[in-house]
C-alpha positions as CSV (number, residue, x, y, z in Angstrom):
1,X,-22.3,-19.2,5.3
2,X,-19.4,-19.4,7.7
3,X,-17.6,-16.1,8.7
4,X,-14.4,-17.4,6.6
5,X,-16.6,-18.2,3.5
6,X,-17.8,-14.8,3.7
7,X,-14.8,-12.7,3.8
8,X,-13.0,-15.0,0.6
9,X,-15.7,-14.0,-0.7
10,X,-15.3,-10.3,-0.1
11,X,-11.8,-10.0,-1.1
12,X,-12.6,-12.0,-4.3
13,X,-15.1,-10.1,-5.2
14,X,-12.9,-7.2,-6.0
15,X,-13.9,-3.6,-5.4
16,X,-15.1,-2.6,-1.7
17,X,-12.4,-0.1,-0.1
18,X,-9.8,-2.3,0.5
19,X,-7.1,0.0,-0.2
20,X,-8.4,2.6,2.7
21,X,-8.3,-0.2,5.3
22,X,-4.9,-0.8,3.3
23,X,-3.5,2.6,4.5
24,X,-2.6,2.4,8.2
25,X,-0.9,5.8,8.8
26,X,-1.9,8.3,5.9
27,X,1.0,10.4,4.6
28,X,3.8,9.2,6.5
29,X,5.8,7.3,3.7
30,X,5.5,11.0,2.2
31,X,6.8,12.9,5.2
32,X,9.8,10.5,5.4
33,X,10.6,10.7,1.9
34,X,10.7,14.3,1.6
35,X,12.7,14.4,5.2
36,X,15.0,12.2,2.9
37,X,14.9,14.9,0.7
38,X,13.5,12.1,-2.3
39,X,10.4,11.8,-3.5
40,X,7.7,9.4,-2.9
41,X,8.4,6.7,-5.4
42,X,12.4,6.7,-5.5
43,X,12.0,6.2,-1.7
44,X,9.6,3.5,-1.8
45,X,11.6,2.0,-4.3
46,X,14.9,2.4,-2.7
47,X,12.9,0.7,0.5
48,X,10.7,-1.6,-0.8
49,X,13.0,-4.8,0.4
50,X,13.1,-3.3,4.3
51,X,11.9,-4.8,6.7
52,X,8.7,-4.1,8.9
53,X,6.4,-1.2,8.7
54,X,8.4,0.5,6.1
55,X,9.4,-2.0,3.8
56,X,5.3,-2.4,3.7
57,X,4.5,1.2,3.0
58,X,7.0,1.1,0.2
59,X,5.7,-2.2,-1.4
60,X,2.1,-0.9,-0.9
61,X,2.8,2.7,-2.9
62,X,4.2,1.2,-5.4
63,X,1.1,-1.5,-6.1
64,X,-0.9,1.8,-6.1
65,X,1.5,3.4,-8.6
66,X,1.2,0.5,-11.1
67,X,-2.8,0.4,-10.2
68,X,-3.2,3.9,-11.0
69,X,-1.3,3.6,-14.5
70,X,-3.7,0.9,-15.6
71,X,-7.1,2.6,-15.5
């Protein structure tokens, strides 16, 4: 099986850890929002068109909001 093959097949798999190799810097969406004096969700949501690293860590917390309400 080529290397390619393999990892669709990975990620299509579902499960694995995905979401900790997700997570680059643990914590610091949470450290800006409360030096914003917000909390975690209205700042990702007030960010989540930016740009770059945070506009990512915005869109990312709130897939994991909307995951976590589904189980």
């Amino acid at each position: 099986m080529a290397k390619a093959a393999k990892a669709r097949k990975a990620k299509s798999s579902g499960g694995g850890k995905w979401i900790q190799g997700a997570i680059k810097r643990p914590g610091a969406l949470t450290e800006k929002a409360k030096a914003a004096g917000m909390t975690v969700q209205a700042y990702a949501r007030a960010h989540r068109k930016s740009p770059g690293r945070l506009g990512k860590q915005s869109r990312l917390a709130i897939t994991l909001k909307r995951i976590g309400r589904r189980k």
